[in-house]
PDB file of N, CA, C, O and CB in Angstrom:
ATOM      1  N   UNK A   1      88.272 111.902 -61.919  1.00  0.00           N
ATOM      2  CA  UNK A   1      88.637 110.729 -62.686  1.00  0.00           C
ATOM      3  C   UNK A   1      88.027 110.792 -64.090  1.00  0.00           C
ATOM      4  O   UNK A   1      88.706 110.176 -64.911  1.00  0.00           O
ATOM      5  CB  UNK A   1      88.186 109.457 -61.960  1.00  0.00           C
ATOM      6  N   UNK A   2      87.232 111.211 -64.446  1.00  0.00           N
ATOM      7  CA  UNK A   2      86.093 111.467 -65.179  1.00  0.00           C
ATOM      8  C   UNK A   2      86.602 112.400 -66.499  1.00  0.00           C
ATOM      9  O   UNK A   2      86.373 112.274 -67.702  1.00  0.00           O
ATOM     10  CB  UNK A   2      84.969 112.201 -64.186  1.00  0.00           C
ATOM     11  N   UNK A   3      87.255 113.218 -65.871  1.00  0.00           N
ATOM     12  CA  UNK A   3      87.936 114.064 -66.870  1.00  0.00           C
ATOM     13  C   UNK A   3      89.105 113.939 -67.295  1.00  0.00           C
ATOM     14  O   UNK A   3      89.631 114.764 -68.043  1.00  0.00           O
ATOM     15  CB  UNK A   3      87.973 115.124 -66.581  1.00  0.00           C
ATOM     16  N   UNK A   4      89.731 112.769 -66.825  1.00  0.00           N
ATOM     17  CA  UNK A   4      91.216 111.983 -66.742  1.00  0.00           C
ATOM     18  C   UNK A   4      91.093 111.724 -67.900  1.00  0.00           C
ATOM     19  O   UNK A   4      91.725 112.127 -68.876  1.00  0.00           O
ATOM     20  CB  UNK A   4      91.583 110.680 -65.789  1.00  0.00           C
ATOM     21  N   UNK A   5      89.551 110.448 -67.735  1.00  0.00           N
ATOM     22  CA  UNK A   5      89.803 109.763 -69.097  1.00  0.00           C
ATOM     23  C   UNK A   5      89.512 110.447 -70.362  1.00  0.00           C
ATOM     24  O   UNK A   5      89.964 110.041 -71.433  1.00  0.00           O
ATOM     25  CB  UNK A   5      89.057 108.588 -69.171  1.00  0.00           C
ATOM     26  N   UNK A   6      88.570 111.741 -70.220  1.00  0.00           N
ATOM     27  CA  UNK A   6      88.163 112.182 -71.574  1.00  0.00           C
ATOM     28  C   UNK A   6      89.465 112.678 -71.691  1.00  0.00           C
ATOM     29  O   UNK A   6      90.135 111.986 -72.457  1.00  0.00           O
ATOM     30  CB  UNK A   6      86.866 113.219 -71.827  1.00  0.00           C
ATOM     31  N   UNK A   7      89.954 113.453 -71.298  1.00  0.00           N
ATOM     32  CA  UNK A   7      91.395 114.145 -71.461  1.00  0.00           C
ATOM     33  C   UNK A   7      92.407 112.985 -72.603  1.00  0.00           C
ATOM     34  O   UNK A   7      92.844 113.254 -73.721  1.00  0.00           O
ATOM     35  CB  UNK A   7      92.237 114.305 -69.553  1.00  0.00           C
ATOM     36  N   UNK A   8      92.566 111.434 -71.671  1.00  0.00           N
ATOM     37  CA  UNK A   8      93.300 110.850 -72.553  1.00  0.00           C
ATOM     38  C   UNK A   8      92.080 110.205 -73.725  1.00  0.00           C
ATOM     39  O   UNK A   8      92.604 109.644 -74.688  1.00  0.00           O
ATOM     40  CB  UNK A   8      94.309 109.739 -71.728  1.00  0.00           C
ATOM     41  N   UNK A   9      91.201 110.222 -73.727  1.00  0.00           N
ATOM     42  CA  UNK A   9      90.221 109.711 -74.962  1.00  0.00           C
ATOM     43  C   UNK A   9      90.329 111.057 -75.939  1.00  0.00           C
ATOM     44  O   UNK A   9      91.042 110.852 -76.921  1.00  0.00           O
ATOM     45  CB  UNK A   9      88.346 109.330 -74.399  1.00  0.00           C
ATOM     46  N   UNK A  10      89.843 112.195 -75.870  1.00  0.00           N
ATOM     47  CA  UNK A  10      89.851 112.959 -76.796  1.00  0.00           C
ATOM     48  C   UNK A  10      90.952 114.224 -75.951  1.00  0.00           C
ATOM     49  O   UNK A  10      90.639 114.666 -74.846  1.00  0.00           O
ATOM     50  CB  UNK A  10      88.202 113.307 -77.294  1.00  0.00           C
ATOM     51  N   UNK A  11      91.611 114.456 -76.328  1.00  0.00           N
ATOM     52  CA  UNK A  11      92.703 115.847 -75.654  1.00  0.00           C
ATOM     53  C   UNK A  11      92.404 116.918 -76.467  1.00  0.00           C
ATOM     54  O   UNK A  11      92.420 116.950 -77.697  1.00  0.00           O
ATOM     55  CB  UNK A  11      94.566 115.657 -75.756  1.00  0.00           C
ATOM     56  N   UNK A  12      92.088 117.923 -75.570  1.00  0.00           N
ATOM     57  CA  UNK A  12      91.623 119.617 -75.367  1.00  0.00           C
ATOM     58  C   UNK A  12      91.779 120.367 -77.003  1.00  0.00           C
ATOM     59  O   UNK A  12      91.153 121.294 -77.517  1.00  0.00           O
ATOM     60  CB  UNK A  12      92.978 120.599 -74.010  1.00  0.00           C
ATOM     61  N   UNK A  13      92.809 119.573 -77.473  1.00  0.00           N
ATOM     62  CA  UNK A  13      93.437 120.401 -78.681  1.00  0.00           C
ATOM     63  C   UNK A  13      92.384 119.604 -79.752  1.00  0.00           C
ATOM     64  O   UNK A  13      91.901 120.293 -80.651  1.00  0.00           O
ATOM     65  CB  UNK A  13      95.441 120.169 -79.005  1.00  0.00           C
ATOM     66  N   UNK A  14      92.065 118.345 -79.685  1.00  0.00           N
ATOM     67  CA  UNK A  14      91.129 118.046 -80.351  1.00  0.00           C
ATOM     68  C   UNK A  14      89.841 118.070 -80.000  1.00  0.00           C
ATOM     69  O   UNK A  14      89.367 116.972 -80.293  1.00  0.00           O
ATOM     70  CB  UNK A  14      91.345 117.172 -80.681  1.00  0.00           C
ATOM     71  N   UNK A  15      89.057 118.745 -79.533  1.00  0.00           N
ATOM     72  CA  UNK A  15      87.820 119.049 -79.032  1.00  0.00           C
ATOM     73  C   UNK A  15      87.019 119.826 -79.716  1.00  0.00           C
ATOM     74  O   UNK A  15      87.602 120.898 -79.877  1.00  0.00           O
ATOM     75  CB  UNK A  15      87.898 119.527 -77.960  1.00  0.00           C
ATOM     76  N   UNK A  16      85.538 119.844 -80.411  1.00  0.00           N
ATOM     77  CA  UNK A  16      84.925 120.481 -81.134  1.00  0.00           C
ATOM     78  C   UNK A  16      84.076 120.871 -80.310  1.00  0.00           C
ATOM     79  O   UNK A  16      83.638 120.260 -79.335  1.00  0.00           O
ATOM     80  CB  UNK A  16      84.567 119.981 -82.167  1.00  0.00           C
ATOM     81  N   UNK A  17      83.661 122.551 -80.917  1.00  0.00           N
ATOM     82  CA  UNK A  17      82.200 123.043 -80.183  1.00  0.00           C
ATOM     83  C   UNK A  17      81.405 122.305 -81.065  1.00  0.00           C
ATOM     84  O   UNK A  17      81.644 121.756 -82.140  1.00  0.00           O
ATOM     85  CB  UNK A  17      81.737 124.811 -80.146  1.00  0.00           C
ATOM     86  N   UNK A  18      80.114 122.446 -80.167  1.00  0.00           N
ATOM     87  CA  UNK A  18      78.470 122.452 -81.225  1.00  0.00           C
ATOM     88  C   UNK A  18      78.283 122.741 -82.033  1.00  0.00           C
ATOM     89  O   UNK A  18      77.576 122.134 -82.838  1.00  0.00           O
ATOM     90  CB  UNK A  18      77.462 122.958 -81.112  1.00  0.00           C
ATOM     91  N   UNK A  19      78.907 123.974 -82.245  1.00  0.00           N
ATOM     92  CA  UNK A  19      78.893 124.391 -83.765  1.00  0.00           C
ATOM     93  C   UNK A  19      79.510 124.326 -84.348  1.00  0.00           C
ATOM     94  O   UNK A  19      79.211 124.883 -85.404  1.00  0.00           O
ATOM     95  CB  UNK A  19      78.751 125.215 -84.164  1.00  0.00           C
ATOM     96  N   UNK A  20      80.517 123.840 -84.330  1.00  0.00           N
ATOM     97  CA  UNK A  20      81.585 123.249 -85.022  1.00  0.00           C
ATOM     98  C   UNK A  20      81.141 121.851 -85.560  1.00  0.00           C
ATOM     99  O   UNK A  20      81.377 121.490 -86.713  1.00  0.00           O
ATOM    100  CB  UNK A  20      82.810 123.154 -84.101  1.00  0.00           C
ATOM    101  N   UNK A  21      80.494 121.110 -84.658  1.00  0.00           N
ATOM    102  CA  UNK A  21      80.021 120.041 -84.804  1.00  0.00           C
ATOM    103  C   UNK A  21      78.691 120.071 -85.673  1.00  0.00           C
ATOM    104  O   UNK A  21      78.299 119.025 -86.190  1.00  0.00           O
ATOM    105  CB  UNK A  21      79.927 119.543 -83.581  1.00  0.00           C
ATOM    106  N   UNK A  22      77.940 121.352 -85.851  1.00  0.00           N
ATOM    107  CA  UNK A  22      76.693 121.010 -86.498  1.00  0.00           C
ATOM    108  C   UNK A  22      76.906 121.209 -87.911  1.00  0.00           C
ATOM    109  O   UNK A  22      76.245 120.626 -88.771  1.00  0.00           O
ATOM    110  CB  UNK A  22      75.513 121.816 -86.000  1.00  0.00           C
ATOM    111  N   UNK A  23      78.095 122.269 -88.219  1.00  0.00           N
ATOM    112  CA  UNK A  23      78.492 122.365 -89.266  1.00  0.00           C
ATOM    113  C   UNK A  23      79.114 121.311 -89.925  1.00  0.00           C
ATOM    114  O   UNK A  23      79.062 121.419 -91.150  1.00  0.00           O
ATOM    115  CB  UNK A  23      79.060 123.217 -89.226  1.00  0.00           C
ATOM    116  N   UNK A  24      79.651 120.387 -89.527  1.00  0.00           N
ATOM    117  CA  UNK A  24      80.371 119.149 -90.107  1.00  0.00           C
ATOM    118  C   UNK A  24      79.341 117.965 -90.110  1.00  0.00           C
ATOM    119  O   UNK A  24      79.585 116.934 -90.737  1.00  0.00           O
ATOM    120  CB  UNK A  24      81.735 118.737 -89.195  1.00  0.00           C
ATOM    121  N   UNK A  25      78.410 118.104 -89.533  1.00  0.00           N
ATOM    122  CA  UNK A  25      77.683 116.622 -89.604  1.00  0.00           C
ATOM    123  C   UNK A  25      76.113 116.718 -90.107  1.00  0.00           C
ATOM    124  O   UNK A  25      75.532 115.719 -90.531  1.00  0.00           O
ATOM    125  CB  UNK A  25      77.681 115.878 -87.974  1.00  0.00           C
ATOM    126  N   UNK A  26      75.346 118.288 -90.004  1.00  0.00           N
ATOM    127  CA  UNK A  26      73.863 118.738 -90.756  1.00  0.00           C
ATOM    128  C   UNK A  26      74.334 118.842 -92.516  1.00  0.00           C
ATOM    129  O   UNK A  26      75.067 119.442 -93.302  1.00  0.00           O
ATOM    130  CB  UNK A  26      73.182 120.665 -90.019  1.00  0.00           C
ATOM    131  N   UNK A  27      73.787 118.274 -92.459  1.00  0.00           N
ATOM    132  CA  UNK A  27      73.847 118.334 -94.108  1.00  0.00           C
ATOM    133  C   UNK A  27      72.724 119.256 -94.320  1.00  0.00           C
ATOM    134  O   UNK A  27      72.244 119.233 -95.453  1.00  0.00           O
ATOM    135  CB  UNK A  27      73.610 116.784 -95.001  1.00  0.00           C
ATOM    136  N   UNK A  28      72.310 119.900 -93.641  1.00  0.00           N
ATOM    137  CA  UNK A  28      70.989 121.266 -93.863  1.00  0.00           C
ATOM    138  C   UNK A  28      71.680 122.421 -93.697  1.00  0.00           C
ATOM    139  O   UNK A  28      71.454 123.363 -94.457  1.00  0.00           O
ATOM    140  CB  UNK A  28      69.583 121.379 -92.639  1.00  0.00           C
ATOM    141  N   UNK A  29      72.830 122.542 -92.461  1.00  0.00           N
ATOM    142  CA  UNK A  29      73.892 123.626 -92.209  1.00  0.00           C
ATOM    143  C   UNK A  29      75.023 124.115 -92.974  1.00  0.00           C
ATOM    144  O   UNK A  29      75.915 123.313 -93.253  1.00  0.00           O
ATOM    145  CB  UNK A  29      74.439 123.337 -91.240  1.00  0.00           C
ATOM    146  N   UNK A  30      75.138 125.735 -93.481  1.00  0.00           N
ATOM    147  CA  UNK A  30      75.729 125.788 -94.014  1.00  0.00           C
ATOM    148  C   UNK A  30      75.813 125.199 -95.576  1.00  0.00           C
ATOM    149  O   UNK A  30      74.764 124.845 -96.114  1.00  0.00           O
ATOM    150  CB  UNK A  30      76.250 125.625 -93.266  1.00  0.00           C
ATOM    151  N   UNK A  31      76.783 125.123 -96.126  1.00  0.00           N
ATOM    152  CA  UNK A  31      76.857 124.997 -97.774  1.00  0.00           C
ATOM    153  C   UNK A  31      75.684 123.249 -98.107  1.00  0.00           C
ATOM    154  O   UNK A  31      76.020 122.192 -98.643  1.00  0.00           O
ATOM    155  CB  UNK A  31      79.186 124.729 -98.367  1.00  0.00           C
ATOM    156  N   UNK A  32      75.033 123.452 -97.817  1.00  0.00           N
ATOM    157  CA  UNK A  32      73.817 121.954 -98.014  1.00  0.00           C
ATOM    158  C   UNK A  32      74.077 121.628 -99.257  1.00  0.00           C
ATOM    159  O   UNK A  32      74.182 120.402 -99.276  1.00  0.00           O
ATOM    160  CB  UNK A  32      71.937 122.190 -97.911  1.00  0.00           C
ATOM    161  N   UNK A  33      74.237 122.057-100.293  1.00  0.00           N
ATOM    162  CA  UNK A  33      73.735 121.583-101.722  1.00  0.00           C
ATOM    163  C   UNK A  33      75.448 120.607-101.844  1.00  0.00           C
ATOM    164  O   UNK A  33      75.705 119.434-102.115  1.00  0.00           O
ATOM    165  CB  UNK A  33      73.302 123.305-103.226  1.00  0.00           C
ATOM    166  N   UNK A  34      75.981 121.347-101.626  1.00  0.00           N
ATOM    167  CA  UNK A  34      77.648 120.691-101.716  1.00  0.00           C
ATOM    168  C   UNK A  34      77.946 119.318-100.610  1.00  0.00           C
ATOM    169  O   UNK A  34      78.650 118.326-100.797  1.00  0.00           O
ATOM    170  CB  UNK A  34      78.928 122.151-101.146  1.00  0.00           C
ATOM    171  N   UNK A  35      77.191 119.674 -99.525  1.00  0.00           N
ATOM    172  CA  UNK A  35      77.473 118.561 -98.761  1.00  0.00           C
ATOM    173  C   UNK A  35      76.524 117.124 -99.387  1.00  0.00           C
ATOM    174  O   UNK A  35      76.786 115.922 -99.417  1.00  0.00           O
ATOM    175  CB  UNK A  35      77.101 119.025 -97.136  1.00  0.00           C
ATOM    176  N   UNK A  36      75.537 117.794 -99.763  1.00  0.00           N
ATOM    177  CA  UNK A  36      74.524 116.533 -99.920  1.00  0.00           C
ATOM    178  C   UNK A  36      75.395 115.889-101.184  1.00  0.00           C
ATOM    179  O   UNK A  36      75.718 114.702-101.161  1.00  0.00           O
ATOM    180  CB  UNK A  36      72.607 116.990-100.347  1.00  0.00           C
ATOM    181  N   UNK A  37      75.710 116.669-102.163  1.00  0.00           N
ATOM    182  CA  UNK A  37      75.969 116.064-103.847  1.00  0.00           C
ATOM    183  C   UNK A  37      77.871 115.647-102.783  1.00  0.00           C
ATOM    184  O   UNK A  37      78.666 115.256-103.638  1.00  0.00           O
ATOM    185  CB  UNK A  37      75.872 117.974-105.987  1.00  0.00           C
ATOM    186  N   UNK A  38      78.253 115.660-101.987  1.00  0.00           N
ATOM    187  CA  UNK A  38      79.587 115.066-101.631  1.00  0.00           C
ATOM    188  C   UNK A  38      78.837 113.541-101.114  1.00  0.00           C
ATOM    189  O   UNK A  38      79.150 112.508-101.705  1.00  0.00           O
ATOM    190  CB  UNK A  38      80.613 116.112-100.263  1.00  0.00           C
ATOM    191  N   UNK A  39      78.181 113.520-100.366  1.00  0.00           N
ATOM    192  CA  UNK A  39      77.252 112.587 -99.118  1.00  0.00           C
ATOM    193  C   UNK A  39      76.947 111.829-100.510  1.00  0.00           C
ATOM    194  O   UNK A  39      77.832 110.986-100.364  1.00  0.00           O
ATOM    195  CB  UNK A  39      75.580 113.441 -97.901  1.00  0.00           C
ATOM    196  N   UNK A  40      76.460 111.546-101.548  1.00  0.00           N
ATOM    197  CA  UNK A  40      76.119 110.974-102.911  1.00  0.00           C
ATOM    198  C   UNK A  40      76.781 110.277-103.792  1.00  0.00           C
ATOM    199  O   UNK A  40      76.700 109.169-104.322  1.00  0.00           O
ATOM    200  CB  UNK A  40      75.827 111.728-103.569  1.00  0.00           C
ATOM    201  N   UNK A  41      77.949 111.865-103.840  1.00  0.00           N
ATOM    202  CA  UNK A  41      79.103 110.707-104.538  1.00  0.00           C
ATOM    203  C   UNK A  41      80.197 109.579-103.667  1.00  0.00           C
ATOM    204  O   UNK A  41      80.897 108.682-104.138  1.00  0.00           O
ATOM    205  CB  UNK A  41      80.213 111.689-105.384  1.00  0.00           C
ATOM    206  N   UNK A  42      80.001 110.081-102.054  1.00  0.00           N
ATOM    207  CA  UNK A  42      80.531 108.496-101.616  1.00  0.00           C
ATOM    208  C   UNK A  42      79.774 107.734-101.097  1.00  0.00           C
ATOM    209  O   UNK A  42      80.190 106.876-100.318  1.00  0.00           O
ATOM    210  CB  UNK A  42      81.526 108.360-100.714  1.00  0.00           C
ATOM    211  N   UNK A  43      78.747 107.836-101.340  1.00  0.00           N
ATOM    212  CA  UNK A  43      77.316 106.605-101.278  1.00  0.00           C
ATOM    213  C   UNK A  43      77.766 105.609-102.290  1.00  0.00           C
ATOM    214  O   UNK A  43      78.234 104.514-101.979  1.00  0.00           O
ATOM    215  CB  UNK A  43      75.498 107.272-101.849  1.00  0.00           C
ATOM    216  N   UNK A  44      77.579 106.104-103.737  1.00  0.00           N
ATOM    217  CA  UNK A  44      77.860 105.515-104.670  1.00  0.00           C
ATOM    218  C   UNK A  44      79.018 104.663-104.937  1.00  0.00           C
ATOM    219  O   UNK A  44      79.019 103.487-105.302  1.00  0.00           O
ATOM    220  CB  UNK A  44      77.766 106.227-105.313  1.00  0.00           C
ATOM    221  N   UNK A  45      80.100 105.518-104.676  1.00  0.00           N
ATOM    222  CA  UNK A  45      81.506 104.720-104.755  1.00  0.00           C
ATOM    223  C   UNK A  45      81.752 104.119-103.536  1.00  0.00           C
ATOM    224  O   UNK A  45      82.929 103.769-103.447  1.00  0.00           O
ATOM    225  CB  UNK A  45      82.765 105.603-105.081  1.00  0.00           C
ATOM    226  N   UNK A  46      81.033 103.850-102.493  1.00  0.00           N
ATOM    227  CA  UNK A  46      81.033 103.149-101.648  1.00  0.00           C
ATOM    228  C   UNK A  46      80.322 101.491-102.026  1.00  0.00           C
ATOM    229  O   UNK A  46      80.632 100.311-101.858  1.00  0.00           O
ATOM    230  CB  UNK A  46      80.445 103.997-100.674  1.00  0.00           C
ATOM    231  N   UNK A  47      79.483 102.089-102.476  1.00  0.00           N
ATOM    232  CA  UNK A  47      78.549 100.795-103.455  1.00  0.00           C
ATOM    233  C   UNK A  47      79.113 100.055-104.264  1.00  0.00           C
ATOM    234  O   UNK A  47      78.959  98.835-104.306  1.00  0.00           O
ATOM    235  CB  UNK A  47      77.524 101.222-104.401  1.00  0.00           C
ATOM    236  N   UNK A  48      80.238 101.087-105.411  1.00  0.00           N
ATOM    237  CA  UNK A  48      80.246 100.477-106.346  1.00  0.00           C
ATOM    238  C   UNK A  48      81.966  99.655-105.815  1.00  0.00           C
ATOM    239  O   UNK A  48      82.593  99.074-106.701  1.00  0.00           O
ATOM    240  CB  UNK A  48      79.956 101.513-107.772  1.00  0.00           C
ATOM    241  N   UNK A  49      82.452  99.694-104.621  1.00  0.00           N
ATOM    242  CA  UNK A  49      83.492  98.990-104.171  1.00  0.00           C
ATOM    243  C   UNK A  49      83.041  97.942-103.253  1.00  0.00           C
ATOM    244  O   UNK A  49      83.772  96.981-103.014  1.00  0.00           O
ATOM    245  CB  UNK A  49      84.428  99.831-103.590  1.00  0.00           C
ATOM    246  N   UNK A  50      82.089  98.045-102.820  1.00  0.00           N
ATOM    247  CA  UNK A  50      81.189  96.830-102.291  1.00  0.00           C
ATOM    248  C   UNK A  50      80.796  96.249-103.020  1.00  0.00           C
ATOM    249  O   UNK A  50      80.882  95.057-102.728  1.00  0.00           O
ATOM    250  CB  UNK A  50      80.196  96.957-101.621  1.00  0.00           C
ATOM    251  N   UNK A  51      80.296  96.455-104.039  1.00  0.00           N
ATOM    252  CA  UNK A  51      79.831  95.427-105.509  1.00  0.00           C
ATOM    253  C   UNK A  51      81.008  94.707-105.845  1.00  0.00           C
ATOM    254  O   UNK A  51      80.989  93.506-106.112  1.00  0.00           O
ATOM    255  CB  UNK A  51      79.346  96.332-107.062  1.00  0.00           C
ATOM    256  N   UNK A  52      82.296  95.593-105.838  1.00  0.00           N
ATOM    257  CA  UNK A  52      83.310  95.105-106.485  1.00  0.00           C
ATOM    258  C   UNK A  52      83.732  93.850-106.015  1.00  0.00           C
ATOM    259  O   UNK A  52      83.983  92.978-106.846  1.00  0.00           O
ATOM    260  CB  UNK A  52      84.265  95.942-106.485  1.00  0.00           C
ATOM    261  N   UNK A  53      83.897  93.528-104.344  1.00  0.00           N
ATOM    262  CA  UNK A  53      84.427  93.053-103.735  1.00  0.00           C
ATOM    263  C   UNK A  53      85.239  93.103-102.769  1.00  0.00           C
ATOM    264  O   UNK A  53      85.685  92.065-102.282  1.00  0.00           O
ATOM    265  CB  UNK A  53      84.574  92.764-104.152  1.00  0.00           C
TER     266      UNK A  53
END
């Protein structure tokens, strides 16, 4: 039953490894300097559309 539901929650074709996963979410893994200055500029413009309204 268990695997029913992950099946219909996330399906096989969309499924990430670990490392797939550490690469998309460590901002230490892989290209760091690019992820962090990306992670920055939508900090900011996240801010500055919350300021907005």
């Amino acid at each position: 039953m268990l695997s029913a539901l992950l099946e219909r929650i996330v399906p096989t074709s969309q499924r990430r490894t670990v490392d797939e996963m550490v690469q998309d979410l460590d901002l230490s893994a892989g290209d760091s300097r690019a992820k962090r200055s990306a992670f920055w500029t939508m900090l900011t413009l996240s801010a500055v559309i919350a300021a907005g309204g």
